[in-house]
C-alpha positions in Angstrom: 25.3 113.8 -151.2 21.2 113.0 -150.9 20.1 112.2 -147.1 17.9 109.6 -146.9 14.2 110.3 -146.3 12.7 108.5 -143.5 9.5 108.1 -145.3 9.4 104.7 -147.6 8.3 107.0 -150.7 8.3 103.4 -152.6 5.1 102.7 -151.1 2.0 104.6 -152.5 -0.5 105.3 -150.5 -4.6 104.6 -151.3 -7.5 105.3 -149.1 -8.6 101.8 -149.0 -5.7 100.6 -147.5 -5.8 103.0 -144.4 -9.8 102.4 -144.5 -9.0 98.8 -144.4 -5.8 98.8 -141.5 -6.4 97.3 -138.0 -8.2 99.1 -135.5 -7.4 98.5 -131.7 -9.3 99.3 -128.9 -8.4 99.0 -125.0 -11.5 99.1 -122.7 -10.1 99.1 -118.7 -12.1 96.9 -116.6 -9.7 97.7 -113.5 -6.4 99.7 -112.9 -4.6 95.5 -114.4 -7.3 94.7 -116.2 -8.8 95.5 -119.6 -10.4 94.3 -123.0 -8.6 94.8 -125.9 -10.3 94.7 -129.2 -8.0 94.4 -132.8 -10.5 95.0 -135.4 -9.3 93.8 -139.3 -10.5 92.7 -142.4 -11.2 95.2 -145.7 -14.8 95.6 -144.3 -13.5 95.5 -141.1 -15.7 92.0 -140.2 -13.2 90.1 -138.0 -12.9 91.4 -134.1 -9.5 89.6 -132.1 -10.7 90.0 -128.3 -8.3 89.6 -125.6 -8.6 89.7 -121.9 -5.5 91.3 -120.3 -3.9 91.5 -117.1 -1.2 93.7 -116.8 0.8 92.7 -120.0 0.1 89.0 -119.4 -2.9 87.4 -122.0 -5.2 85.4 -120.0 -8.3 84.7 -123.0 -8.4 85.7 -126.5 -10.9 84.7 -129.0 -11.4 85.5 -133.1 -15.5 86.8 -134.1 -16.2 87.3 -137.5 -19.5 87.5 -139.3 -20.4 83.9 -139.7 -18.9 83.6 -136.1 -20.1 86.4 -134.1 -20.3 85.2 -130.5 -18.1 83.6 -128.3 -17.9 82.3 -124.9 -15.5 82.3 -122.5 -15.4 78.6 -121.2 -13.9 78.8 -117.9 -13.1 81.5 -114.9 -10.6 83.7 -115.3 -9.2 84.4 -112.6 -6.8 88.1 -112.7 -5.3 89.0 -109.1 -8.5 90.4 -107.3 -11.0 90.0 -109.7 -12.5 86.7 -111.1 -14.2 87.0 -114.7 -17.2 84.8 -114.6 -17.4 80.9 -117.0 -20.0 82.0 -119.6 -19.9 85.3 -120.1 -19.8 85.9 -123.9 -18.5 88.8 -126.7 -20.7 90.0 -129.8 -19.9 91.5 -132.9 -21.9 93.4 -135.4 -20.2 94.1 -138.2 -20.6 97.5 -139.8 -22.7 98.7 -142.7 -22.7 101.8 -144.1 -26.1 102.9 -142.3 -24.4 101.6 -138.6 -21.1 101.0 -136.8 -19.5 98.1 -136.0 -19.1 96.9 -132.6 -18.0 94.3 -129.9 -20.2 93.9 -126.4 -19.0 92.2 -123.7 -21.2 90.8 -121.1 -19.9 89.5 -118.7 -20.3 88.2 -114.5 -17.2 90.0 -112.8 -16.8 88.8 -109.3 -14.5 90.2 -106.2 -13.7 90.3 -102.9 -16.6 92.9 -102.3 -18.7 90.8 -104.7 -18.2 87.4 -104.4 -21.4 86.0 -106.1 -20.4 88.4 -109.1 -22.0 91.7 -110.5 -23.2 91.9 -114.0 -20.9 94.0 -116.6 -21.8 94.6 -119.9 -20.2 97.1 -122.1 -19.6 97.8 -125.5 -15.8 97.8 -125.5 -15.0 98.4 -129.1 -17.3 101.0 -131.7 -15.9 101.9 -135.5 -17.2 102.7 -138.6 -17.1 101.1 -141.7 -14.1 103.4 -142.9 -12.7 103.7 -139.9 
């Protein structure tokens, strides 16, 4: 009697597909906090950008190419640290000269900070291909 294979061998696989399969990045703003990035699309042109505390969502937001900025629209607040109305998250899609990317720049305030200190990043870097 055959044993089953654990591998779907129904499925062929192509090296556009894998080129073209999401892409997640995680950028830690604090030991709770981070950015995460879900980058899709076959030319990799749409960027998913989440705030995250602990495993609790607090802001998410959708850039593509005709759409590349967003702001966030009101404080968010996560335990210690207060992310900053305004701050905003831009994409540049990639090419095959440059990389893609996502910046975040932000106003992060705390209790050492109150006012707020500027942060800005780029929290999420990939090639065309991958």
């Amino acid at each position: 009697m055959a044993k089953a294979s654990i591998y779907d061998t129904s499925v062929v696989f192509s090296a556009e597909a894998a080129a073209a399969a999401p892409l997640t990045f995680t950028y830690p703003i604090s030991a709770l906090v981070s950015i995460t990035t879900t980058v899709s699309g076959d030319a990799r042109q749409y960027a998913s950008v989440s705030i995250i505390n602990g495993s609790a969502t607090l802001w998410t937001t959708t850039l593509t190419q005709f759409a590349p900025t967003a702001q966030i629209p009101y404080d968010i607040i996560a335990g210690q640290l207060t992310i900053k109305e305004g701050g905003t998250f831009t994409l540049t899609i990639p090419t095959n000269l440059a990389p893609g990317n996502v910046v975040a720049n932000l106003v992060i305030a705390s209790p050492t900070n109150p006012k707020g200190q500027p942060f800005q990043a780029t929290v999420a870097m990939w090639n065309l291909t991958g």
